[in-house]
N, C-alpha and C positions, 0 to 999 in steps of 0.2 A: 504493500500500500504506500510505503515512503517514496521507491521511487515510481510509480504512476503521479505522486503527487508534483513530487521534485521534478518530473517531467513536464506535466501540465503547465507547471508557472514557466519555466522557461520558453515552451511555444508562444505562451502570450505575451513574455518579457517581448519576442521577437517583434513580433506582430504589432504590439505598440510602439516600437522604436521605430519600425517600418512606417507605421503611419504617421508619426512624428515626423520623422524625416519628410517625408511626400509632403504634409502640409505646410512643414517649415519653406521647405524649396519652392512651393505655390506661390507664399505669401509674400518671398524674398523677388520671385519673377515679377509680381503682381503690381509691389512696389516700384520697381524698376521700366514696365511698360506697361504704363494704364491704357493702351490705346489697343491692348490686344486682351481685354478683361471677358468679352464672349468666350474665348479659346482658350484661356485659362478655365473658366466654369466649367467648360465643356471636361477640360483637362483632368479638373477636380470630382465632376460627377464621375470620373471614368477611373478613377485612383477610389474613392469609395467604392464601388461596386467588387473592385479586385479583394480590395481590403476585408470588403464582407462574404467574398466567395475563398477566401485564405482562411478566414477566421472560421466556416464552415468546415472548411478540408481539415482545420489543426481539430476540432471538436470532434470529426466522427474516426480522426487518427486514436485521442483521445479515449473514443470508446470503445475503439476496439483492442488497443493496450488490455484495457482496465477485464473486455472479456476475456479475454488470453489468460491476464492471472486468476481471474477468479477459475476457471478451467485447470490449469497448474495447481492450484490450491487444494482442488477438488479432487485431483489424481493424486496428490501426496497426501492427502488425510486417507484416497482409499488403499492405498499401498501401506501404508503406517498398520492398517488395520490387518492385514492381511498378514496372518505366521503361516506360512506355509510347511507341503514334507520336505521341502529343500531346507530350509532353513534351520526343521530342527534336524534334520538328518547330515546337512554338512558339517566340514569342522567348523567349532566356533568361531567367532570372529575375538580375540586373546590382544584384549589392549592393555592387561598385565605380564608378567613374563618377562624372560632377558632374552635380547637376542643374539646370536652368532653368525653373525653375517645372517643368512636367508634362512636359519635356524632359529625356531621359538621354542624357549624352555618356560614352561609354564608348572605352576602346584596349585591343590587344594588339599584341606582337610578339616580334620575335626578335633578337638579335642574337650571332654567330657568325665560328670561324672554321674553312674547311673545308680538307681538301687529299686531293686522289686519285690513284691511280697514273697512271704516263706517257700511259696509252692513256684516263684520266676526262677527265670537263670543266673540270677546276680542279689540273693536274698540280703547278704552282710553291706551291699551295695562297694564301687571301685572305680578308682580315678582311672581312666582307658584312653587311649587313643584310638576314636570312633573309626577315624580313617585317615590315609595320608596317599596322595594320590601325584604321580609327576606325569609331565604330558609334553610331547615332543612333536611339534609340526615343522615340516618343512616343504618349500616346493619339488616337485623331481622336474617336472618336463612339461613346458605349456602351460596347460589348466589339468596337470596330474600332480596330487599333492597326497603326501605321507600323513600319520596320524599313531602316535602308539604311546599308551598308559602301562604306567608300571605301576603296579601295588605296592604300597611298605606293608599299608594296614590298613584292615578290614574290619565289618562287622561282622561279618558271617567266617572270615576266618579266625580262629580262637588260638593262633600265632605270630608270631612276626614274619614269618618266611615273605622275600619277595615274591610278586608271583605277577604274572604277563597279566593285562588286561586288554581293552581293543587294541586290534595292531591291522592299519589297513592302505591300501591303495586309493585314491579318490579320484577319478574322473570326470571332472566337471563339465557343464554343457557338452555333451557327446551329442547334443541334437542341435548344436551349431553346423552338422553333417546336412542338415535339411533349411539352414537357418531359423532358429527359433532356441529362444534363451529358456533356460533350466526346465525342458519339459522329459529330457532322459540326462541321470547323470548316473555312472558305475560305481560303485564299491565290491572290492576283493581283497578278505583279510579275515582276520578277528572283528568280528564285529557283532554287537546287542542285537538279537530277535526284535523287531520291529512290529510287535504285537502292545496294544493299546497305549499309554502315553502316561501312567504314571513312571515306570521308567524312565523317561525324559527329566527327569526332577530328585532321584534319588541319594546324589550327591548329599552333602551336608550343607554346601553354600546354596545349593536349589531348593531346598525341602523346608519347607515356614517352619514342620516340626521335627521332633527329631526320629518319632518312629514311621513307619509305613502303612499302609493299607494292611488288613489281615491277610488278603488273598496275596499281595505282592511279588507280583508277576514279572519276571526280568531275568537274560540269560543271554551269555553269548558265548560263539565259537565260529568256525570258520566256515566261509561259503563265498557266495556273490549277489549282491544288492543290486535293484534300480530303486531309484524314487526319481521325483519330480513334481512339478506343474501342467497342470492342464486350466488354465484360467484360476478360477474360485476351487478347484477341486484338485487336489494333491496326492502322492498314491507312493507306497513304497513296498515292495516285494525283495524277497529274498527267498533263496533255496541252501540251507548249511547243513552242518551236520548234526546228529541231534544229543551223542553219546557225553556224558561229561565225567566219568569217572577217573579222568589225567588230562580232560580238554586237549588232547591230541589229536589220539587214535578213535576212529570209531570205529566195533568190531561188526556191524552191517551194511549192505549195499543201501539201503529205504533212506533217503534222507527226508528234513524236516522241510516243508513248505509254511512260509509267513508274509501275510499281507495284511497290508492297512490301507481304507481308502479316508482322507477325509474331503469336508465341504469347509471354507471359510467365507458365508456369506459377505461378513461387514466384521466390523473390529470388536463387535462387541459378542459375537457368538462363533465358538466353532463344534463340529460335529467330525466324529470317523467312528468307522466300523473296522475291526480288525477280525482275523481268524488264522488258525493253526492247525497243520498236521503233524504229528510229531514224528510218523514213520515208523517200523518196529524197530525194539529196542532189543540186543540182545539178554534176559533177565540172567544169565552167569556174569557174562562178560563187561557189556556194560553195566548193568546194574541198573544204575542212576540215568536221566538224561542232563541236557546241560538247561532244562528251565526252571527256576523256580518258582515254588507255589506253596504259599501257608509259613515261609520261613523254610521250607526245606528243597530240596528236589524231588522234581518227580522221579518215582522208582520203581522198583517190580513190586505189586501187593498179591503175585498169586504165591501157588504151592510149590514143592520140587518137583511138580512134570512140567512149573512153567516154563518155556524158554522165550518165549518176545512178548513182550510188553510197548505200549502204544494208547494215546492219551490226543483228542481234540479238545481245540476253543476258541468261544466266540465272545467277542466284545464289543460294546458300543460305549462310546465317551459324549460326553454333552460340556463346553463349559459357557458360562455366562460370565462377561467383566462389566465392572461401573469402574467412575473414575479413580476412586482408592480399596480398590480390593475385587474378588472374582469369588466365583462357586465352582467346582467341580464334579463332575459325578458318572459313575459307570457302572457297569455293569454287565454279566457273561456267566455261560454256561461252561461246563467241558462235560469230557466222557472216556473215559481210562476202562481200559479193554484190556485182557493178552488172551495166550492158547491155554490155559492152565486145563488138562482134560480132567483132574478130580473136581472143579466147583466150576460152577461162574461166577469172575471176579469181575465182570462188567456195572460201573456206578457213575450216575450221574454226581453231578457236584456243582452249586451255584456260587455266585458271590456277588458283594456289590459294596463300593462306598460314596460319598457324598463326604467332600472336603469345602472348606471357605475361608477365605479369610479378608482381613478388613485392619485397613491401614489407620492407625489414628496418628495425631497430630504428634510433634518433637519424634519423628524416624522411632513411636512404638509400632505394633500390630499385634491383632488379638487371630489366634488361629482355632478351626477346632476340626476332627473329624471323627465321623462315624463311621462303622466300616465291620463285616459280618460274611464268614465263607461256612458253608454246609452242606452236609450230604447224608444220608438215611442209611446207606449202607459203611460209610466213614471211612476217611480222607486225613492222612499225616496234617497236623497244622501245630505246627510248634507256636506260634506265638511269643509272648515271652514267658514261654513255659520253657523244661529242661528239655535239648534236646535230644540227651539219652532218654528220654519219656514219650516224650512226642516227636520228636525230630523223623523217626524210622516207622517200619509198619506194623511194628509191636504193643504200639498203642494210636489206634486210632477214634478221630472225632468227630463226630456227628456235627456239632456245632463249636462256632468261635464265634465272639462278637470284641468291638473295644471301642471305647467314646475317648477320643485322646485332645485335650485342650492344651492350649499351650499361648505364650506371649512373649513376645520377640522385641527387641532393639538392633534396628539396623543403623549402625556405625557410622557405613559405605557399603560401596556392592561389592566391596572384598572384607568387609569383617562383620559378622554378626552377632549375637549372644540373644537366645534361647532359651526356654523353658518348659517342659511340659510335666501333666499328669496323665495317667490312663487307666482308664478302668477296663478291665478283662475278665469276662466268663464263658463258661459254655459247657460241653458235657461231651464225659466218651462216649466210644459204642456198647459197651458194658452199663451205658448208665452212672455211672461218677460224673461229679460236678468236678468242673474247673473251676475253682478261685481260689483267691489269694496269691495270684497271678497281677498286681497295680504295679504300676510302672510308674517311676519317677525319675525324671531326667535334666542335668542342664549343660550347654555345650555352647564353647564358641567356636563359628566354623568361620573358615579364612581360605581365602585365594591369592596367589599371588602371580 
């Protein structure tokens, strides 16, 4: 709007010195031969009409500046609004980090202290390192860019050992081949199952609290990715492998298929549907797969004649934003199958949570979520319960539920401090109550 404005006055600066000028030199001719004062008139009727067919031309130049930005305007508030799968799928854009030459070293993590009721996994409660995370981008060739995390530490690992995390190739605009920006771009690597979007947030510096969904669905290993843009609609597939018991090897040919589609009308609403196959599993060999679910992996629940084991799922996400804060919420089935010829160990299993939270004034925010995974025939869900209890298929649960609140001070967008409480019940397949499973937590998580 400044410069439309700044522009405006200077056409008429012109325009008036123009006419200035014109009538000064009229009055100076005028003076000087009264005997030719018809032809002056005539002179000066003919210098006004210009003047008012200039000052027309500078008005409708004027209006169409002024439509041009409001148009600009219009396309940057809807791009603003628009996350698309590109965006959350590529690497980040890391304006902290050091660099080496064309080398970015980047961290996050966490650092915490927890304590849960008698029957959690941290009952005497302990100062822990939530997580410590290092991350290396660099370009290789073109628009081909590197991407790989290493672990110090973990939540779900109950040691120090370092240990690989994503490690991938990126391909960007490969559909510059047709002309047309970010509508296919490749990934081959280590890379996250691309199945529903709390994963996108699980980080310490992402996550408003400090625990997860119950159902907390999130896994990676190696395969090859597209995602992209198609307008308002975004889409990312992947085919990997599914086995995770060394996240190496997998010891069958069936790999895992996963895709996600979403919609992002406007800035204020998005929607996707995800789903997964998980492929057979060998139940000796591999065991485990590489996703988790409940807090643990999924794994073999049949007998000794099982030999493969195999699990789908399906998800829908909804979120809504205002201008200080947003809602979240999802929700999906699955279905875990194998060949076990003494029983059928075939069970459905649901889940769903509904997350929100809401910024208030001086950099607080108040968080809270609800969140519930079940099944009639019962489904490993540790929780924060023990995982020698619940973690395996020696004890399984019918129900889990957890109301987790929490309130946050953000710093900056590289340091935070957190707090939360949680409440957790539910029951086995035998019938026992889960509780005295509450969770209490506070951590400051950081980036650098």
């Amino acid at each position: 709007m400044t410069n439309r404005i700044h522009g405006r006055n200077r056409h008429s600066w012109r325009a008036t010195a123009f006419s200035f000028f014109s009538l000064s030199t009229l009055l100076f001719v005028a003076r000087s031969s009264p005997a030719e004062d018809a032809n002056l008139e005539q002179e000066v009727r003919a210098l006004q009409q210009q003047n008012a067919l200039l000052e027309q031309q500078l008005e409708k130049q004027n209006q169409s500046i002024e439509t041009l930005s409001k148009k600009v305007q219009e396309l940057e508030t809807e791009n603003a609004g628009h996350e698309s799968a590109a965006s959350q799928n590529a690497p980040p854009v890391t304006p902290t980090g050091y660099n080496l030459g064309t080398v970015n070293i980047s961290g996050e993590g966490g650092v915490a202290y927890v304590k849960t009721g008698s029957q959690g996994f941290s009952p005497h409660g302990n100062f822990r390192i939530d997580e410590a995370r290092l991350f290396v981008e660099a370009p290789v060739w073109k628009q081909v860019y590197f991407r790989g995390e290493i672990y110090l530490a973990t939540r779900e690992n109950n040691n120090l050992n370092v240990q690989l995390g994503e490690l991938y190739l990126d391909a960007q605009d490969v559909s510059q081949l047709w002309g047309r920006d970010r509508q296919l771009n490749l990934r081959a690597g280590r890379m996250y199952f691309p199945f529903g979007e709390e994963y996108l947030t699980r980080y310490a510096i992402d996550n408003p609290l400090l625990s997860h969904s119950v159902s907390d669905i999130w896994g990676y290993v190696t395969g090859l990715q597209a995602y992209g843009d198609l307008g308002k609609f975004n889409y990312a597939v992947a085919v990997q492998e599914a086995s995770g018991i060394n996240g190496v090897q997998d010891f069958n040919d069936d790999l895992a298929v996963t895709g996600r589609v979403g919609y992002d009308p406007n800035k204020q609403w998005d929607f996707s549907l995800s789903g997964m196959r998980s492929g057979n599993l060998s139940a000796q060999q591999d065991r485990r797969s590489s996703q988790w679910f409940g807090g643990t992996l999924f794994q073999n629940l049949g007998g000794a004649t099982t030999t493969l084991f195999n699990f789908e799922l399906v998800e829908g996400d909804i979120t809504g934003r205002w201008s200080s804060g947003y809602v979240h919420a999802f929700g999906g089935a699955g279905y875990y199958n194998d060949n076990n010829t003494a029983a059928n160990d075939g069970r459905d299993f649901f889940y769903y949570a509904v997350e929100a939270v809401q910024n208030l004034p001086k950099k607080f925010y108040v968080a809270s979520r609800f969140s519930q995974a079940f099944s009639a025939k019962g489904m490993p869900l540790m929780g924060f319960g023990n995982f020698n209890e619940y973690g395996t298929a020696a004890t399984l649960s019918t129900d889990l539920w957890r109301w987790s609140l929490g309130l946050g001070y953000r710093f900056s967008d590289q340091l935070i401090l957190k707090t939360e409480y949680s409440f957790e019940g539910g029951q086995t397949l035998n019938g026992e109550a889960r509780d005295n499973e509450n969770f209490f937590g506070t951590e400051a998580a950081f980036k650098f």
